[in-house]
Residue frames relative to the residue before (quaternion, step in Angstrom):
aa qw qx qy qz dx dy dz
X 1.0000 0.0000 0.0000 0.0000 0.00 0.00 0.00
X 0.2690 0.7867 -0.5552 0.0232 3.27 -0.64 0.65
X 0.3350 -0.8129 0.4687 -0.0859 3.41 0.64 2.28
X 0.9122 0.0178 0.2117 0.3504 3.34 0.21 -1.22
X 0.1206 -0.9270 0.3549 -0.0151 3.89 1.39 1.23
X 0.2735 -0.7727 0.5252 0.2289 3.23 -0.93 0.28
X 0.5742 -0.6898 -0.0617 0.4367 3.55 0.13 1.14
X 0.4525 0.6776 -0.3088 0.4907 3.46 2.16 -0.44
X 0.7383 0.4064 -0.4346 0.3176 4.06 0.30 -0.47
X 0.4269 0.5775 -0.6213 0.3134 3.76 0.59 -0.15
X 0.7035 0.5662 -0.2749 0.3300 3.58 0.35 -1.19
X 0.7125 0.3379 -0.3016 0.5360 3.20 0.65 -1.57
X 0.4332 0.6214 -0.5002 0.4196 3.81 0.41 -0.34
X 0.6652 0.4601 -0.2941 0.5092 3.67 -0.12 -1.97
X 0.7303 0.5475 -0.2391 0.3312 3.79 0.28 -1.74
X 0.5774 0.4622 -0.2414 0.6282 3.94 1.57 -0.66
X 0.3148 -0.7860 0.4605 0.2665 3.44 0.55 -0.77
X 0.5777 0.6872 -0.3554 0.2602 3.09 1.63 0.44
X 0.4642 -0.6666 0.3832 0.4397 3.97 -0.65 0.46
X 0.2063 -0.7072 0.6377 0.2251 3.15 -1.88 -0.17
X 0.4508 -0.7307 0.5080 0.0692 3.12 -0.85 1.78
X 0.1616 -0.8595 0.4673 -0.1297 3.73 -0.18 1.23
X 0.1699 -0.8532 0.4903 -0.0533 3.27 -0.67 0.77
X 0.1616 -0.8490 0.4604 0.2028 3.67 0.93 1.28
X 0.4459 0.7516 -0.4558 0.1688 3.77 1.32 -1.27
X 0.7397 0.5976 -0.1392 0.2763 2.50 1.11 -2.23
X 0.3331 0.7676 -0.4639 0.2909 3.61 1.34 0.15
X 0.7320 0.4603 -0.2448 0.4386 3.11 0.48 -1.57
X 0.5935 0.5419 -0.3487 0.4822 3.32 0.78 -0.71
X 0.8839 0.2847 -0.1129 0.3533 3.61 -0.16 -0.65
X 0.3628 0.7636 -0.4329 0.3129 3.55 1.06 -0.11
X 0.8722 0.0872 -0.1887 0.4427 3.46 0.04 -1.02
X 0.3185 0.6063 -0.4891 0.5401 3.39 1.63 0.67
X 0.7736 0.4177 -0.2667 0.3948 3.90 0.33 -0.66
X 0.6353 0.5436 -0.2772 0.4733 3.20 1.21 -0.41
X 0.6974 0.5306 -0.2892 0.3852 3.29 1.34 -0.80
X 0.7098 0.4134 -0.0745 0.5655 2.95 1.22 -1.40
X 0.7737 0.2308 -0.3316 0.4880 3.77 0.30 0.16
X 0.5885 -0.5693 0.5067 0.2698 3.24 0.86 -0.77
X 0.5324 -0.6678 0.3603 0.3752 3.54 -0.76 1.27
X 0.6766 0.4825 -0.3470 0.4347 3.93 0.59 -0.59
X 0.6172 0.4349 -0.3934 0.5245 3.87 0.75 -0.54
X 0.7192 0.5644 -0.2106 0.3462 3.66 0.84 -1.34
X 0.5984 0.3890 -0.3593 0.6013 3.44 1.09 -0.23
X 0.6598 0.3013 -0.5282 0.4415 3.67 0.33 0.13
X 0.4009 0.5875 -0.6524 0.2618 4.20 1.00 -0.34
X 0.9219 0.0938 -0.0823 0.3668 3.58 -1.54 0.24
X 0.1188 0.8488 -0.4330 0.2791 3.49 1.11 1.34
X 0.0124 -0.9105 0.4118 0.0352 3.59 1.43 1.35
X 0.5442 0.7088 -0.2178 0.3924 3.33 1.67 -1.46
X 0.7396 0.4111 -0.1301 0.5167 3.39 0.94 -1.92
X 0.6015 0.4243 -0.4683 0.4888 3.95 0.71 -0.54
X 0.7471 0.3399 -0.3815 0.4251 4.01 0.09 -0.80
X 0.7800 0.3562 -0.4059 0.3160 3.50 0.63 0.18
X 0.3569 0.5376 -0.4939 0.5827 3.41 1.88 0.61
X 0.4974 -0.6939 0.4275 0.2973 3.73 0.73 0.14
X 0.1994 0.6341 -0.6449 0.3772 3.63 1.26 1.55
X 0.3379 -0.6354 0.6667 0.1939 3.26 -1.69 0.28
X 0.1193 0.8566 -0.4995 -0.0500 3.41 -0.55 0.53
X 0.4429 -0.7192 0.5315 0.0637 3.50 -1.85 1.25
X 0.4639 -0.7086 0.4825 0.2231 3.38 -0.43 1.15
X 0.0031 0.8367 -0.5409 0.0861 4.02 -0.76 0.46
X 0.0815 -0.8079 0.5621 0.1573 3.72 -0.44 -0.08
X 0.3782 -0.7690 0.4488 0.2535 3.73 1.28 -0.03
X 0.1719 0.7911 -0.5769 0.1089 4.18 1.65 -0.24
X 0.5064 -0.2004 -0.8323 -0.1032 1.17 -1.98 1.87
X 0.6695 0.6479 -0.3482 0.1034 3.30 1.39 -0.22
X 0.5972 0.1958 -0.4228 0.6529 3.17 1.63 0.77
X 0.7725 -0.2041 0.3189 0.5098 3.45 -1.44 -0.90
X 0.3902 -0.5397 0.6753 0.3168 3.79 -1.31 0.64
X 0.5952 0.6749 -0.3677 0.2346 3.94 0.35 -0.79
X 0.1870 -0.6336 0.7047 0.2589 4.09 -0.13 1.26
X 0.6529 0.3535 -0.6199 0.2540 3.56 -1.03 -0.62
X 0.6412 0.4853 -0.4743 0.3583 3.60 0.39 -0.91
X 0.5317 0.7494 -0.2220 0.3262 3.22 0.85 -1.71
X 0.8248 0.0027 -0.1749 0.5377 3.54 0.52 -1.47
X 0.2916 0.6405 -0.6258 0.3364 3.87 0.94 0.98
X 0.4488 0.7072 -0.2698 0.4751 3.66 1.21 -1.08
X 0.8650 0.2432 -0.0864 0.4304 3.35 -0.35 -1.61
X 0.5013 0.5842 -0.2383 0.5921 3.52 1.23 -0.14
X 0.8223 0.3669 -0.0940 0.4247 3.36 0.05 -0.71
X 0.0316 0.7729 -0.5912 -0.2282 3.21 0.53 -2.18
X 0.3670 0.7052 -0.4872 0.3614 3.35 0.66 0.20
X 0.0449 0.8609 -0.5017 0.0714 3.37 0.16 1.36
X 0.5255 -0.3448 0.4586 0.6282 3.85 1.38 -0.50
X 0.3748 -0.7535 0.5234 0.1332 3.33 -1.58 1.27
X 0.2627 0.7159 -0.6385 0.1033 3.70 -0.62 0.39
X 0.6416 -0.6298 0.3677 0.2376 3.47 -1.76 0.28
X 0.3450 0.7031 -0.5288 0.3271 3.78 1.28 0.55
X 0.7955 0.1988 -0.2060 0.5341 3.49 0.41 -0.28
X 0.5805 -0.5953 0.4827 0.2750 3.64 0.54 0.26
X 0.7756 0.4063 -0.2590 0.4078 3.19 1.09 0.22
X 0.1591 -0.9079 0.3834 -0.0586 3.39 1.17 1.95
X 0.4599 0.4883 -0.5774 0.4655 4.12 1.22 0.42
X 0.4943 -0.6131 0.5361 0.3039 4.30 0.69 -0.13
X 0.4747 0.5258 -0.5509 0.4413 3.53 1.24 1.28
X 0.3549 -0.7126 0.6048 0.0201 3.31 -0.65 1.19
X 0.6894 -0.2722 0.2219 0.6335 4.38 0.35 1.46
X 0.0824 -0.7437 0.6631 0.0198 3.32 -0.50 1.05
X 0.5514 0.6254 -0.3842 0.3964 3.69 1.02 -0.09
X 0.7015 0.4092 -0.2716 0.5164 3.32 1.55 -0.24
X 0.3071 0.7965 -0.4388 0.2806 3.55 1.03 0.58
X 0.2787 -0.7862 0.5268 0.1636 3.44 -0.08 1.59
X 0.5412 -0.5856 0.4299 0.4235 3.56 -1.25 0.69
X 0.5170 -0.4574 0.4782 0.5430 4.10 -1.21 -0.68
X 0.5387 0.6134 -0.3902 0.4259 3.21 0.58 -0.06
X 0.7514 0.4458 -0.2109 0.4385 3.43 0.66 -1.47
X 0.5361 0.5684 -0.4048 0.4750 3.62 1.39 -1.10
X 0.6902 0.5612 -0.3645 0.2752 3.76 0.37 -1.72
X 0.5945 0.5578 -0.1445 0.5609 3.84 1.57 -1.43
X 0.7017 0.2122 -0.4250 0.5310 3.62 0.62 0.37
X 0.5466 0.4158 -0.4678 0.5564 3.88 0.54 0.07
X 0.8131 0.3841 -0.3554 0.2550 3.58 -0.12 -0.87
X 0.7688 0.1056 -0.0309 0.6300 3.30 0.16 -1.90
X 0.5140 0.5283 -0.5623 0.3748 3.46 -0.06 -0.21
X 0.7985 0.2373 -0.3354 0.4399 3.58 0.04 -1.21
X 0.5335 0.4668 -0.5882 0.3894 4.07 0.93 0.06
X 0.5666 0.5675 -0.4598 0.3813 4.04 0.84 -0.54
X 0.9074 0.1731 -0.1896 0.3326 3.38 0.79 -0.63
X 0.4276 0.5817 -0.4158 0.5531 3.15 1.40 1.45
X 0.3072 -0.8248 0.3936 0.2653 2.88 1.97 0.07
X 0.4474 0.5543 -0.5099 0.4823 3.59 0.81 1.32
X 0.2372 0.7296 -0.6298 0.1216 3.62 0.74 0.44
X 0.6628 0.3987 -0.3526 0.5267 3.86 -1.30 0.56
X 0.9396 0.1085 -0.1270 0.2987 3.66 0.87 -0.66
X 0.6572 0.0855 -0.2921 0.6896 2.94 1.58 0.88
X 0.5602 0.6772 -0.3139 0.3592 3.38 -1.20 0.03
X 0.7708 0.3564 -0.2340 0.4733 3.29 1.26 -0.01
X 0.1547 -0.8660 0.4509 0.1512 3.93 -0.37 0.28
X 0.0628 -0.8432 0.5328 -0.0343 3.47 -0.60 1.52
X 0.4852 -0.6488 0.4751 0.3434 3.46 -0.88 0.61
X 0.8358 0.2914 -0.3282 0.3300 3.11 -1.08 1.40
X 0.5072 0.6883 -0.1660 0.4913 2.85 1.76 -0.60
């Protein structure tokens, strides 16, 4: 889990080579919890999917069921979007939650698929999607 970083672990992370299993769900859940309790400047880095894969983290898609949905599509609609519900804790009242950290569809599909077969350590045998198959 790595919800909320402090601005030094993306690196040392990338620098270990280890991944970070993520949980977009958990947006909805934690917004106006993060804002309260860290503050608007810690809280806009909380779920910073964009800024970890370009510090060169890798990152696995997860949903943690039951405490959110089990459902990737939702999962990477989340991490894609950010659309977490609108309210005024962050000044941002359309219910985008750092649009600068909006992961492409592409990137969302790569953390459900192979990513999480890389770290189940089943690359080659799940984790990939073929037409027809």
């Amino acid at each position: 889990h790595l919800g909320a970083p402090i601005e030094s672990q993306p690196k040392r992370i990338a620098m270990a080579g280890a991944v970070s299993s993520v949980q977009p769900e958990f947006m909805r859940l934690d917004r106006n919890l993060a804002v309260k309790r860290l503050g608007r400047d810690r809280a806009a880095r909380s779920y910073a999917f964009r800024s970890l894969l370009a510090s060169g983290v890798p990152l696995s898609g997860g949903s943690d069921w039951p405490i959110v949905d089990a459902d990737p599509l939702a999962a990477m609609d989340v991490a894609v979007s950010r659309n977490v519900g609108g309210d005024d804790l962050d000044n941002s009242a359309d219910g985008v939650w750092e649009a600068s950290e909006k992961l492409t569809p592409q990137q969302a599909l790569t953390m459900y698929t192979t990513a999480a077969a890389h770290v189940a350590i089943m690359s080659g045998e799940v984790g990939t999607l073929w037409r027809g198959a």
